[in-house]
C-alpha positions as CSV (number, residue, x, y, z in Angstrom):
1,X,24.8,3.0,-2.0
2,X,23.9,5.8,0.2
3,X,20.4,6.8,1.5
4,X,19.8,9.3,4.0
5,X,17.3,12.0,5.6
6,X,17.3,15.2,4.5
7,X,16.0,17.4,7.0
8,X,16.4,20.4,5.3
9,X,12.7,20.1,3.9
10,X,10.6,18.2,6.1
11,X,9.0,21.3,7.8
12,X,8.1,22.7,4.8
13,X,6.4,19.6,3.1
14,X,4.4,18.8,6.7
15,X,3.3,22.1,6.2
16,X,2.6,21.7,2.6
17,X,1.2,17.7,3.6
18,X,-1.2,19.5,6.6
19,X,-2.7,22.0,3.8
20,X,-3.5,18.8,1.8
21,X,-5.4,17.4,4.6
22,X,-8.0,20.2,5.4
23,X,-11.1,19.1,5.0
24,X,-10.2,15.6,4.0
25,X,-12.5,13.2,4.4
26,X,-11.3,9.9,5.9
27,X,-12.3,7.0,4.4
28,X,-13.4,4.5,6.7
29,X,-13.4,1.3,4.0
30,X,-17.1,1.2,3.6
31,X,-17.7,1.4,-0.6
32,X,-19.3,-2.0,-1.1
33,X,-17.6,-1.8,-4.1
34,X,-14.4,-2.7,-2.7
35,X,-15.1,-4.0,0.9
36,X,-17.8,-5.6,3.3
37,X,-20.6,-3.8,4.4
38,X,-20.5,-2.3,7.5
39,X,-23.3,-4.7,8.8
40,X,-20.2,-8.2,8.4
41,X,-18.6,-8.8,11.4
42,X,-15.2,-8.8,13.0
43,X,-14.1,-12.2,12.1
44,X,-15.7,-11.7,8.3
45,X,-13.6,-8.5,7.8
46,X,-10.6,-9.5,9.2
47,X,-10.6,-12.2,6.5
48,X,-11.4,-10.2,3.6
49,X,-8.4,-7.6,4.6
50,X,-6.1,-10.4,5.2
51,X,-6.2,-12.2,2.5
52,X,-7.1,-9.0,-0.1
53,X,-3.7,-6.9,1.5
54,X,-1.8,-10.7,1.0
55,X,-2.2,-9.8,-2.5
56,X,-1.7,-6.1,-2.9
57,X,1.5,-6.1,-4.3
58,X,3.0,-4.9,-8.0
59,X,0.0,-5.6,-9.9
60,X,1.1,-3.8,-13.1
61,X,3.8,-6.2,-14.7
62,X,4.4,-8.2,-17.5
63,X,4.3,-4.8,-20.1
64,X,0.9,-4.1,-19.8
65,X,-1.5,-2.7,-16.7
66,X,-3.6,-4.3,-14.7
67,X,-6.5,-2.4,-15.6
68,X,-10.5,-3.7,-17.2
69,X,-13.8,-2.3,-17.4
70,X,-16.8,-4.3,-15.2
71,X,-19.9,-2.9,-15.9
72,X,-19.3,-0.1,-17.5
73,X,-16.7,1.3,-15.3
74,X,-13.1,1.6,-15.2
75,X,-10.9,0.2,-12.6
76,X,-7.0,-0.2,-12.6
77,X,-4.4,-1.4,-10.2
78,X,-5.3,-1.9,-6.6
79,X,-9.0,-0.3,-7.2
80,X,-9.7,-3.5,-9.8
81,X,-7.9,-6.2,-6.8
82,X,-10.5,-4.6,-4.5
83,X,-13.6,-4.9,-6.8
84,X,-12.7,-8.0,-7.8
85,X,-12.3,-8.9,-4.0
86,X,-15.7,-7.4,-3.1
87,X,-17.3,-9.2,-6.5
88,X,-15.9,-12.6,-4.1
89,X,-17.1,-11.7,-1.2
90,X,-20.7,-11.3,-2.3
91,X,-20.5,-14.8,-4.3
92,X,-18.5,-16.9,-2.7
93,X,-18.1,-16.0,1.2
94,X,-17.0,-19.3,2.2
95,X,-13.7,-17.9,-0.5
96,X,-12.0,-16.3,2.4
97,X,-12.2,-19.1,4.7
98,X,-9.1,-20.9,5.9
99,X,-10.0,-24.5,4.5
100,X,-10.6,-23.1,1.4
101,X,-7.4,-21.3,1.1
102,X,-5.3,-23.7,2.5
103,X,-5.9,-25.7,-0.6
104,X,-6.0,-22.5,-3.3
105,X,-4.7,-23.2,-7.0
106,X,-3.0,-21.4,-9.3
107,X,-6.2,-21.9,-11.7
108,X,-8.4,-20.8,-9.2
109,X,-6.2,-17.4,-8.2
110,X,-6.3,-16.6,-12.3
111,X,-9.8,-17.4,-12.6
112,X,-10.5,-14.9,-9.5
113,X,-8.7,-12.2,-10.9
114,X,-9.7,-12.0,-14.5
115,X,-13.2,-13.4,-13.7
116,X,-12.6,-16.6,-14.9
117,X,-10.8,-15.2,-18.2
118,X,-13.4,-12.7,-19.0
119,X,-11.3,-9.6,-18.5
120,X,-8.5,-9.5,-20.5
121,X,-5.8,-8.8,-17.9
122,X,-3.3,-10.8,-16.9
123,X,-2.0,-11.3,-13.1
124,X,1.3,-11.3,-12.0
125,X,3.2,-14.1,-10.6
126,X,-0.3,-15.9,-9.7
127,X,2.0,-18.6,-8.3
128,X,3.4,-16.9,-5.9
129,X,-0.1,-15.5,-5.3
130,X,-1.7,-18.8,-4.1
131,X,1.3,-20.0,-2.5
132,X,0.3,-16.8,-0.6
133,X,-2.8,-17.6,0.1
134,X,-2.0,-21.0,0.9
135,X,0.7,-20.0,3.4
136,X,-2.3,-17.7,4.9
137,X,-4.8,-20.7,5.1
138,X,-2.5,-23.4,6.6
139,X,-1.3,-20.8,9.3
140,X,-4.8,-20.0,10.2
141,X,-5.7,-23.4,10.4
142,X,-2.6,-24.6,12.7
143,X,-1.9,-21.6,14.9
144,X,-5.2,-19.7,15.0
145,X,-7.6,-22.5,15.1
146,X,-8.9,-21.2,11.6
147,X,-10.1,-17.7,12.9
148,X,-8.6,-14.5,11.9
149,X,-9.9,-12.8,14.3
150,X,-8.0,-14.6,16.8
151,X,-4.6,-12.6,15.1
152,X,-6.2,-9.5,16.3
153,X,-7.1,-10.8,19.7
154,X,-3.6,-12.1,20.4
155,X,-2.0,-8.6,19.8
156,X,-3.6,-7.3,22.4
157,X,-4.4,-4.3,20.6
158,X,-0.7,-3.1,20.5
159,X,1.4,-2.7,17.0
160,X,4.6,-3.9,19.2
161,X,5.1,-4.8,22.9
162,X,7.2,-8.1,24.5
163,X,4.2,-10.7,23.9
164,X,4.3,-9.9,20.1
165,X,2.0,-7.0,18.8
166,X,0.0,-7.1,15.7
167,X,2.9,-6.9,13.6
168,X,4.9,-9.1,14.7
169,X,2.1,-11.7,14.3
170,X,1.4,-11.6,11.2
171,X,4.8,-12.1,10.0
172,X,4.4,-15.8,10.3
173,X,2.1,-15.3,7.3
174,X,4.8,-15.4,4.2
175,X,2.8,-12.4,2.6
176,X,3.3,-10.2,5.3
177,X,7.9,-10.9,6.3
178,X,8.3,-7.9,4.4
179,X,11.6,-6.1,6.3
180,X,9.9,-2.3,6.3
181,X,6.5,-3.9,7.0
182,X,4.0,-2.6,4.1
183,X,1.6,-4.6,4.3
184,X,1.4,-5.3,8.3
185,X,1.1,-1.5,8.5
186,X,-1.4,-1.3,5.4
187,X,-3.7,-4.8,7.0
188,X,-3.6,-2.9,10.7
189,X,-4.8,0.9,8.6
190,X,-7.9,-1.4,7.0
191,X,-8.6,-2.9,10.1
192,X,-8.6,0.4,12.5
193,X,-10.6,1.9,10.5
194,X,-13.5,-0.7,10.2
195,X,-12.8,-0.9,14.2
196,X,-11.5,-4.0,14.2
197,X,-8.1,-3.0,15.9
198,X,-8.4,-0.8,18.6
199,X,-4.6,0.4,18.5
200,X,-3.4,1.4,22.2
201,X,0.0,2.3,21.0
202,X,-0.5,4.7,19.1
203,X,3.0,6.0,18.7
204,X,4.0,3.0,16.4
205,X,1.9,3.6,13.5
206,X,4.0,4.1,10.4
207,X,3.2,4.6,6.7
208,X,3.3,1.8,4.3
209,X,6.0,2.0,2.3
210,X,4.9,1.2,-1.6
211,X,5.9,2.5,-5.2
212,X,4.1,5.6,-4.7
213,X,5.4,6.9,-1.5
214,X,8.8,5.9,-2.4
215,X,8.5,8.2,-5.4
216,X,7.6,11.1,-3.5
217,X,10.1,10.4,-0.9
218,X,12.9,10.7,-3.8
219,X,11.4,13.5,-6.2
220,X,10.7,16.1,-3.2
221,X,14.0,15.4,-1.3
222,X,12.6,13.8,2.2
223,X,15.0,11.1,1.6
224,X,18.8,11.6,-0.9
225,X,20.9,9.7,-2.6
226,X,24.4,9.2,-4.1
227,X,24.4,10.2,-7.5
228,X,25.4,6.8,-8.7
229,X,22.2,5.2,-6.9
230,X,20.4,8.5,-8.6
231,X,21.5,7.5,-11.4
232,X,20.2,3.5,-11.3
233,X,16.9,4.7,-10.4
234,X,16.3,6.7,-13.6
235,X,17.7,4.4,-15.4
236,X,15.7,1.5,-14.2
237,X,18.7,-0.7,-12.6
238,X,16.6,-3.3,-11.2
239,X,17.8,-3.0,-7.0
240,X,18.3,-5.7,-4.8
241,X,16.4,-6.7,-1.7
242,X,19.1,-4.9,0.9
243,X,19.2,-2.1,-1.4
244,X,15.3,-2.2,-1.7
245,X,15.0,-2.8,2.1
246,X,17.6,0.3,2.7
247,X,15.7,2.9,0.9
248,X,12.2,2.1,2.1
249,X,12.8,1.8,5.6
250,X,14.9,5.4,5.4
251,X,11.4,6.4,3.3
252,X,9.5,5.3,6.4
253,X,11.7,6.9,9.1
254,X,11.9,10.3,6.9
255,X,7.5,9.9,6.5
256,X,7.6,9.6,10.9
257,X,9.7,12.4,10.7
258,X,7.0,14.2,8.8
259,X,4.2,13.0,10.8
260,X,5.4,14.4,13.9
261,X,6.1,17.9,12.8
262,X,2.9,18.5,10.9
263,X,0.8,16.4,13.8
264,X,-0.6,14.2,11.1
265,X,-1.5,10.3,12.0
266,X,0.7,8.2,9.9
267,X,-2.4,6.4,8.1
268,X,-3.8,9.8,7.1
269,X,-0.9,10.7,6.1
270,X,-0.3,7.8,3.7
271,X,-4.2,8.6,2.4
272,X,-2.5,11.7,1.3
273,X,1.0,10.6,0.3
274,X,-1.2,7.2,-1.8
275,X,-3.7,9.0,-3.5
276,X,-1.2,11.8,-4.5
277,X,1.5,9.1,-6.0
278,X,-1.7,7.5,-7.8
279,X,-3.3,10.9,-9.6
280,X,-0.7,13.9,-9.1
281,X,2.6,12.7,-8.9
282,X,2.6,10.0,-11.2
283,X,5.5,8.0,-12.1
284,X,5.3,8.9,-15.8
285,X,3.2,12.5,-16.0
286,X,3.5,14.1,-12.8
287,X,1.2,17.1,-12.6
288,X,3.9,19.7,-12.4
289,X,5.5,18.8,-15.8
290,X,1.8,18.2,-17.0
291,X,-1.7,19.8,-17.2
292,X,-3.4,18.8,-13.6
293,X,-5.9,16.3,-13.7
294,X,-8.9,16.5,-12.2
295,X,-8.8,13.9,-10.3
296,X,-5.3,15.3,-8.8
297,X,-7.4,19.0,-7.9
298,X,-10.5,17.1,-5.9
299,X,-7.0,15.6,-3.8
300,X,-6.5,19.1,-3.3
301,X,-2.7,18.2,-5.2
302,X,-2.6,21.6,-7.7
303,X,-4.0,24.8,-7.7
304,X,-2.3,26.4,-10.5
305,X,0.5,23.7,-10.2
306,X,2.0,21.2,-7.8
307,X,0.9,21.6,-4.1
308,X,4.0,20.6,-3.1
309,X,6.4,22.4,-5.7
310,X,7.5,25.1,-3.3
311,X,9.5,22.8,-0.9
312,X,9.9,19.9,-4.0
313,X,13.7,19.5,-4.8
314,X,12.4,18.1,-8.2
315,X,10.7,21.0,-9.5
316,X,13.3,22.5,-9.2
317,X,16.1,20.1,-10.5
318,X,14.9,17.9,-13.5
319,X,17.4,15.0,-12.7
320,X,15.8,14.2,-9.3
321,X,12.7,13.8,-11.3
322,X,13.0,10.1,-11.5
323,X,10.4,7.3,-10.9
324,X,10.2,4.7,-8.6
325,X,13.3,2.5,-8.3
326,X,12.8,-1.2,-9.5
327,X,12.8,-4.1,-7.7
328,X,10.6,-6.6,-9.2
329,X,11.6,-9.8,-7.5
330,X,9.3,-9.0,-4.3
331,X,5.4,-10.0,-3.4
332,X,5.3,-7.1,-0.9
């Protein structure tokens, strides 16, 4: 298997990625919909994100999405996690407390996230989803006296440094060991924004590597591959974890790459790179083989066609069209 950078495009696309974000309003986490109000507190905040980022992982499995209506209104993926962790939060604070989760259930996970059967989704893996939480809880309890807040306060504001860092923390959580870090990177993006991490080293902000970016990554050329490992990923050859670990982190480093040419922050930059993966370049109907939707033009991600289609190596080339690659065995 090979993976590498291919610098050949990355001025182009920042320039393409720096057009995207004109005029892009940053959202700051502050629809009640999905998250506390920005009246809660450090320590409440910090709860909800870590436990609601401990289970943003590969939420569309088992052959069907992970999608329902609640009151009227669609949601589907991570937007119905969310709105099922606000719906929590508003009836059941004491939820994200560390007593509580130290002692989750399976029942109690399912219940959560199909509202007690009501919607007629089902979770994946909600096994390994309480384990999760109950990993979370325990920790808490045993090395942080049962405050979250107390993970932020140990980093001392830094990412990485000799006496640990933010990230390095939370990896004694089991939902947050990931190799390439996605949802460390995705937690600290939540928790800057709702200035609750005051991040001093800046330079060591990376995107969070999921699905979506991964996709782009591979369709617009940032990253290549042999054509053998082409060749598994549109075919669906489920990867292994070194081969998963291999082409994320090279996604990462290629996304840094990025960042610095077009002078972008790396969590704007995955505001982009996420929402664009989610409504223009979509793993089945990407909007340059399909009409643009219109959720895709308010991102700003067509006029006419793909934003990014003069510097994308798969507009260009059908066979690097491909979707994510698989790797299904993973709760990061």
């Amino acid at each position: 298997m090979y993976v590498g950078i291919n610098g050949v495009g990355i001025g182009e696309l920042s320039r393409l990625f720096s057009f995207m974000a004109t005029g892009l309003e940053v959202d700051m986490f502050l629809d009640v919909d999905f998250y506390p109000p920005a009246s809660a507190d450090r320590r409440t905040v910090t709860a909800y994100f870590l436990v609601m980022v401990a289970m943003d992982h590969r939420l569309s499995g088992l052959g069907m999405p992970y999608e329902a209506v609640i009151d009227g209104k669609s949601y589907h993926g991570a937007d119905l996690l969310y709105r099922l962790g606000s719906m929590k939060f508003e009836e059941d604070l004491g939820f994200f407390e560390a007593g509580r989760l130290a002692k989750i259930t399976t029942k109690e996970v399912v219940d959560w996230l199909t509202l007690g059967g009501k919607l007629k989704v089902r979770v994946p893996d909600p096994d390994i989803r309480a384990e999760l939480l109950r990993d979370l809880g325990l920790k808490l309890l045993k090395l942080f006296d049962g405050d979250p807040y107390n993970v932020v306060l140990e980093s001392r504001s830094r990412l990485r440094g000799i006496a640990g860092g933010f990230l390095n923390i939370v990896k004694v959580f089991k939902a947050y060991q990931d190799p390439v870090e996605k949802k460390a990177f995705l937690l600290a993006k939540f928790l800057e924004r709702r200035k609750v991490l005051e991040i001093v080293d800046q330079h060591n902000k990376e995107v969070p590597v999921d699905n979506h970016l991964s996709r782009i990554a591979l369709r617009t050329g940032l990253i290549e591959v042999d054509d053998r490992t082409l060749t598994a990923i549109a075919s669906g050859k489920e990867f292994n974890e070194e081969m998963d670990v291999i082409l994320r982190l090279t996604a990462r480093k290629a996304y840094k790459e990025v960042s610095t040419t077009s002078s972008l922050d790396p969590f704007i930059l995955d505001d982009i790179l996420w929402s664009f993966g989610r409504k223009c370049c979509t793993k089945d109907k990407p909007a340059c083989r399909y009409s643009c939707s219109t959720e895709c033009a308010k991102l700003g991600g067509c006029d006419g066609g793909c934003t990014l289609s003069p510097a994308c190596r798969a507009f260009k080339d059908p066979k690097y069209m491909v979707p994510e690659h698989t790797f299904t065995t993973f709760w990061y």
